[in-house]
N, C-alpha and C positions, 0 to 999 in steps of 0.2 A: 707736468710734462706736457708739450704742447705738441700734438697728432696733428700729422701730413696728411694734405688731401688724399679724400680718399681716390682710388682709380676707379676707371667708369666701368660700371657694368656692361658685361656683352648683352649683346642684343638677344632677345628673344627668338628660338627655331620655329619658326612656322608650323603648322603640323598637316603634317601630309597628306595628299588625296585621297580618298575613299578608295580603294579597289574597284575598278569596274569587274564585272561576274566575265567569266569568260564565255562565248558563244556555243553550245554543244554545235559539234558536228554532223551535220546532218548530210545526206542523200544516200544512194544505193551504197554497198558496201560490195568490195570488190568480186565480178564475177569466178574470178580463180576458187577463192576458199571457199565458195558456195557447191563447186563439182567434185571439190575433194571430199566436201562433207555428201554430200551426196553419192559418189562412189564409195566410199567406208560406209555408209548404211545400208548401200544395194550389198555389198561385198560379206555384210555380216551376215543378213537375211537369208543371201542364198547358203551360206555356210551353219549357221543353224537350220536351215531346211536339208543339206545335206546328214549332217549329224541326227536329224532328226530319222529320217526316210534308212539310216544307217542304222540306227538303232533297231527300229521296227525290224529291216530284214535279220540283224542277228538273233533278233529274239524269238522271229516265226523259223528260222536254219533251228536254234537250238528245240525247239518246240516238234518242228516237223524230224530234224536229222539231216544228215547231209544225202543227197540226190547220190545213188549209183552211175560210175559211167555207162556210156552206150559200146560193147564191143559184142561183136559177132564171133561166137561161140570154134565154128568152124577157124574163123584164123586165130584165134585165141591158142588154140588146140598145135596147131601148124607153127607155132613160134615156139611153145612148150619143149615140140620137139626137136626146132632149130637148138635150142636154148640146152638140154639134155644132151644133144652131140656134143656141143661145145666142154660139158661137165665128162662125158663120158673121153675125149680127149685130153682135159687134164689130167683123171687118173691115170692112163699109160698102163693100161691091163692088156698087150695084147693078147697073150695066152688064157682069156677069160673067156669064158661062152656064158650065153642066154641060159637062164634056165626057165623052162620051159614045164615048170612043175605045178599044178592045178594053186592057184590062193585065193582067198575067201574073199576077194573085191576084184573088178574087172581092172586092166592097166589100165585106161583108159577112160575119164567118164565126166561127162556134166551134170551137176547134182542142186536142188535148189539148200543150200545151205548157207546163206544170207539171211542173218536176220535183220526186222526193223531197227531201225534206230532213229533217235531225237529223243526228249523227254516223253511227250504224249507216248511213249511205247516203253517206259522204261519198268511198269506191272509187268511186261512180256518178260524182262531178264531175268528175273527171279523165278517163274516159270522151271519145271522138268524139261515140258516139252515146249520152249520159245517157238512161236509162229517166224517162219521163214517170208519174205519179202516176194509175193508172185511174179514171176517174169523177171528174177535175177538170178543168176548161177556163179556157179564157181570149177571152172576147169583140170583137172589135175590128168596126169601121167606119168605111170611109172613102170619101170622093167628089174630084174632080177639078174645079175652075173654070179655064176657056180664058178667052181675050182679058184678059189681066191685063201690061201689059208690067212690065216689069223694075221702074220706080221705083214704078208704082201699088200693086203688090206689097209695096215695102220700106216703102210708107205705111201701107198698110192693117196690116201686124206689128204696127208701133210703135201705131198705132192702138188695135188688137184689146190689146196688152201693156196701154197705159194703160185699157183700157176697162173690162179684167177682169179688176185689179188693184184699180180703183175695185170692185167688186162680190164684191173677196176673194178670186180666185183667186190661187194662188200662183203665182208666173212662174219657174219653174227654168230657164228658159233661153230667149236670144235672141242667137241668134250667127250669122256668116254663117261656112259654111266651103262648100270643091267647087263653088262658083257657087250652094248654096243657103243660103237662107236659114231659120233654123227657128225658132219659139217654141213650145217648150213649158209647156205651164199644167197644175195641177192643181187641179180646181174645187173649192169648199167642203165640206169633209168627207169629202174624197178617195175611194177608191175604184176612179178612173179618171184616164188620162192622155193629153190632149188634144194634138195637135200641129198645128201651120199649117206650112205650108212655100214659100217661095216659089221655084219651080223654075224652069227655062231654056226657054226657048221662049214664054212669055208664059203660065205655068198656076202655080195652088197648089190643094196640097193639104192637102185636111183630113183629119187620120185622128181614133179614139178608141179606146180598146182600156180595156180592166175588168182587175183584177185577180185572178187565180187563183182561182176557186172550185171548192166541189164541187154537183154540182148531183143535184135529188134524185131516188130511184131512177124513178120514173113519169113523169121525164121524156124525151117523143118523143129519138129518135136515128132519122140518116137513115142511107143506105150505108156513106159512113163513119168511122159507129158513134160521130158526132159528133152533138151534139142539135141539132135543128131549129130553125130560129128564123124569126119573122117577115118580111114584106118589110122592105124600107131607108126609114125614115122621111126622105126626103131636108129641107132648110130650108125654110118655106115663102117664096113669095115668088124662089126660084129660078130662075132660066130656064135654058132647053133649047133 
């Protein structure tokens, strides 16, 4: 068999340059992202110093206790009995009088009955007799209405509950237990703790009592060594 030229071979690919390296980039690097990074690191610092300084105060609140407010004794007293006309108008007794019969506590009285509190005093709790908090009191007042019998009583509660529920106080409780009957309210913005009571024998009573304060150093103290306070603003419209 006689074979045809052969055909020419292709030419040879040259072989390609070398890669040149490429040049890193060099100079300042943009001022923008340098103050963001810089306010993110001021912005952390102070927030963990805040968290920090946070800590600390909660932990010497829980250690010391929370601080008593500052109220004067005398207007403390003077709102008690604003506060008690308002309760003595919801029940709607007008046929009720004062009674005016000797009881084994004054109407009226500022008493140091606060005690410490925070953990550093928490030995005190468990105490008989817990150490009371010096230069803080607690206000209370209360009166007594006769001729009230038993069911007039259980009206006037439900009465006084709807009345001054209507006008926002809160009503924590109205329950009969012992043959008494009790409502206690506490009026708008709290402060104080109002109670009606409907007791045995045809009477209720009203008390009011303030919460814990410290009162300030220039204020009068009687015997004692409890601060003075006003006569008893009784309701108006009461009878004797």
């Amino acid at each position: 068999m006689t074979r045809g030229p052969l055909a020419p071979s292709a030419p040879p690919i040259p072989p390609a340059p070398p890669a040149r390296p490429v040049a890193a980039v060099s100079g300042p690097r943009p001022a923008g992202s340098r103050r963001i990074r810089v306010t993110v690191a001021v912005g952390l610092t102070a927030l963990a110093t805040v968290l920090s300084l946070g800590a600390g105060l909660t932990a010497r609140q829980w250690w010391d206790g929370d601080a008593y407010p500052v109220a004067d004794p005398a207007v403390t007293a003077d709102r008690l009995d604003a506060r008690a006309q308002e309760v003595y108008a919801a029940l709607a007794l007008p046929d009720a009088e004062l009674d005016d019969a000797p009881t084994s506590s004054p109407r009226r009285r500022a008493e140091s009955d606060c005690p410490y509190t925070g953990l550093s005093h928490l030995a005190d709790q468990f105490s008989d007799t817990p150490p009371n908090m010096p230069g803080v009191v607690t206000v209370s007042s209360r009166w007594t209405l006769k001729n009230v019998p038993g069911s007039a009583g259980q009206s006037a509660l439900r009465r006084a509950a709807t009345e001054l529920r209507r006008q926002g106080w809160d009503v924590t409780e109205n329950a009969t237990a012992d043959q008494r009957t009790t409502l206690r309210t506490v009026p708008p913005g709290g402060g104080a703790t109002l109670y009606a009571r409907a007791l045995p024998g045809g009477r209720l009573a009203v008390s009011a009592a303030a919460e814990c304060a410290r009162y300030p150093e220039n204020t009068p103290t009687g015997a004692d060594g409890n601060p003075e306070l006003p006569p008893q603003r009784l309701p108006d419209g009461l009878r004797r």
